[in-house]
N, C-alpha and C positions, 0 to 999 in steps of 0.2 A: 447327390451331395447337397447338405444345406449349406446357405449365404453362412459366414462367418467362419469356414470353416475350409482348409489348404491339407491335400494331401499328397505326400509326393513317396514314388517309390522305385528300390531300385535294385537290379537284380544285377549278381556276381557268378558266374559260371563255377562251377567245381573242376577243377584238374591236377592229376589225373582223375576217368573216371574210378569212382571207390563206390564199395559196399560192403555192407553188412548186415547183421541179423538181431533187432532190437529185442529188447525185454517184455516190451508191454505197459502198457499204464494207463494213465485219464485223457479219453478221449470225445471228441464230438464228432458228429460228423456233419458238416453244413455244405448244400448244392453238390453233394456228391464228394466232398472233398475232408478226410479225417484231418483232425489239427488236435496234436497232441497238446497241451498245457503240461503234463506233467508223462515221464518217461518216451521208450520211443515206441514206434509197431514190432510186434512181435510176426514178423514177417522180413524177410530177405528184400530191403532195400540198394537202391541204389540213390545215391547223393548227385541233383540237377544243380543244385548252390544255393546260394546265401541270398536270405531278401531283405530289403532295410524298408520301413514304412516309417516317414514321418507326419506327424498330423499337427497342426498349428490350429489352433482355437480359442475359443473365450471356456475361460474355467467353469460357466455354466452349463455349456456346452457336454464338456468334457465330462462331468460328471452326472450326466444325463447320460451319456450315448456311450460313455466308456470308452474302449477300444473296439468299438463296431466298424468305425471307419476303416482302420490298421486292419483289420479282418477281413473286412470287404474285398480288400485291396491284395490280401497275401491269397486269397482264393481265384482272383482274377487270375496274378500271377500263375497258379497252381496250373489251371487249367490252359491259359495260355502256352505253359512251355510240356504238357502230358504229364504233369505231377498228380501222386494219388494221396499225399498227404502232408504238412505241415507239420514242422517241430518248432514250437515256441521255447526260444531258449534266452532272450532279453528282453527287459522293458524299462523304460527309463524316462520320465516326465521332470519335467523341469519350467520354470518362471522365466518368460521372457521378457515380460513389460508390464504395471499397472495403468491403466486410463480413468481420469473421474467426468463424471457430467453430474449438475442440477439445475434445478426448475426452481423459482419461485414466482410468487403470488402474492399484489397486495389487495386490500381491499380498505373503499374508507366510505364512512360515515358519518356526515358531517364533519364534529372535529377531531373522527376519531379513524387512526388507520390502524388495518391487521395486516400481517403479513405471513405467508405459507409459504415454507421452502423443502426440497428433498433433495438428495443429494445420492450418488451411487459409484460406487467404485466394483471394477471388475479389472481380473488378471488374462494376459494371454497367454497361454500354456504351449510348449509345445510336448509332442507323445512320439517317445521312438519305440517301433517294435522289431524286433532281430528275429528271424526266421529260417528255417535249415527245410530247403524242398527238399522232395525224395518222391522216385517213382519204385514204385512195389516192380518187383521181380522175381516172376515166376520159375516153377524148375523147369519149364521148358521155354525155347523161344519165342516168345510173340511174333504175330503177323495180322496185320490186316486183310480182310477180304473185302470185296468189290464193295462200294458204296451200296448200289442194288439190295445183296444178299441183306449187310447190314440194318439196311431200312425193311426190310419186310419183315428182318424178327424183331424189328423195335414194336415195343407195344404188350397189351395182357393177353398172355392164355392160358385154355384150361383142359385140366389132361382129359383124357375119352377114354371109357373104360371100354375092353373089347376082351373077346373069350380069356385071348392067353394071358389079359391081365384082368381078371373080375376083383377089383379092388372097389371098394364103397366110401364114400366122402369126394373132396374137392383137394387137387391139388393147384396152385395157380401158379406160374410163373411168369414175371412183370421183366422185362428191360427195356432200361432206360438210356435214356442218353449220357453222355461222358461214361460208356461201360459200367454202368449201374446195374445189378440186380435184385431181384426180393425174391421170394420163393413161401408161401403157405401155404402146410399142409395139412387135412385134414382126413388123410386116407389109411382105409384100417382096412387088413387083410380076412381072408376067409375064416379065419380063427378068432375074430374082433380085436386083433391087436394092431397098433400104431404102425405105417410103414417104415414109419423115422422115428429116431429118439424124441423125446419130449425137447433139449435142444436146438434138435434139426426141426422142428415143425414148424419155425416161424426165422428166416434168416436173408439179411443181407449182406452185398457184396459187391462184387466184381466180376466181369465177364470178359476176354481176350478167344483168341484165335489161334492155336497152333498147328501143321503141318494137317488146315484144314478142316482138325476138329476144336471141338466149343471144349473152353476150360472156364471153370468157374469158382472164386475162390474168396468165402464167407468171410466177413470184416473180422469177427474172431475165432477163426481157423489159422492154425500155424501154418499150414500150406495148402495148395488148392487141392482141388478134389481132379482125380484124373480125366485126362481129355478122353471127350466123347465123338463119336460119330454125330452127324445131324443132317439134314435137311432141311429146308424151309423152302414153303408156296407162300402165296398172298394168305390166303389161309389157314393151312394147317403145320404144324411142325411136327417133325420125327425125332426122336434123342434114342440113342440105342448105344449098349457097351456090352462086354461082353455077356454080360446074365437076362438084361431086361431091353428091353423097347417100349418108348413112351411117345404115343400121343396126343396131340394137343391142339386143339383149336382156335382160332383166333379172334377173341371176343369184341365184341365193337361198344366202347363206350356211352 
């Protein structure tokens, strides 16, 4: 945080717990975390509560950096309490006080004086933003598995092609931490056609755990894609459902 500048924030539980099923709209998504501006996720949320950010600054400030601060700060929340996205639903900036300061400067010669002066006024603003957490909720339970298993599929890999899949190109898939994933693919089948839709070739998301197996579910996908079987060593990983098995090795940066 820069000198000049007070941010305070504060979080309102939601009860009972509620959900729903938003529409879709304009979204970003920064350190893992979506923050709609306009509409909600088209995805089956559930409402964690209400965030208040105020920011107190010099108007110079303020229109420099914007609402970076109030941002910063609804993302920390986000992640602090397992929110997967942000709904911006207020903002409201207002005058709290003017301050002036000047300088001047004389100068003289012989019988003659100059005099330099400046003078500056600046406002201190302060910035509220209104924020509605929500963690995404899948169609199946979540569960975490052992910190261990966790940490050995964090990180990039790359799929290996083997008889029963003779597939050509690069598939990769990256997780990340706060249940981040990316997935590029570049694999075309024995007939030279795509393995994925031109959509699917390039996608990120989300990744959880249920009854065991890996569920993964693309930021614009209405629902996740069905849970898979997996393993994971220090090295390699397995993904298998009922048609295919994929492996994968684990690339070192």
């Amino acid at each position: 945080m820069l000198s000049g500048c007070l941010s305070i924030s504060h979080f309102q539980a939601w009860s009972p717990p509620t959900e729903f099923e938003g529409q879709g709209g304009a979204c970003i998504t920064k350190d893992g975390i979506d923050i709609y501006s306009i509409g909600t996720p088209k995805k089956k949320c559930r409402i964690l509560g209400i965030v208040n950010t105020s920011v107190i600054s010099s108007a110079e400030l303020m229109v420099v950096f914007g609402n970076s601060w109030s941002t910063s700060a609804l993302i920390k929340e986000a992640k602090a309490r397992g929110g997967n996205a942000i709904i911006l639903t207020d903002r409201r900036t207002q005058i709290l006080g003017w301050s002036s300061s000047g300088t001047a400067t004389a100068y003289q010669n012989g019988n003659t004086a100059t005099a330099y002066g400046s003078s500056h006024t600046s406002a201190t603003v302060s910035g509220e933003q209104v924020a509605v957490l929500v963690k995404y909720v899948g169609e199946v339970q979540e569960q975490n598995l052992t910190p261990e298993i966790e940490a050995k599929l964090l990180g990039h890999w790359l799929f290996v092609p083997t008889s029963e899949m003779p597939f050509r190109g690069h598939l990769d898939y990256y997780f990340l931490p706060n249940n981040r994933c990316k997935m590029i693919s570049s694999l075309i089948d024995t007939n030279g056609q795509p393995l994925f839709p031109t959509q699917d070739q390039e996608k990120e998301g989300r990744y959880y755990f249920t009854g065991n197996k890996l569920v993964t579910w693309g930021d614009k996908d209405a629902k996740p894609k069905p849970p898979k079987d997996f393993s994971v060593t220090d090295t390699q990983l397995t993904i298998r459902n009922e048609q295919l098995q994929l492996l994968f090795q684990k690339q070192t940066e």
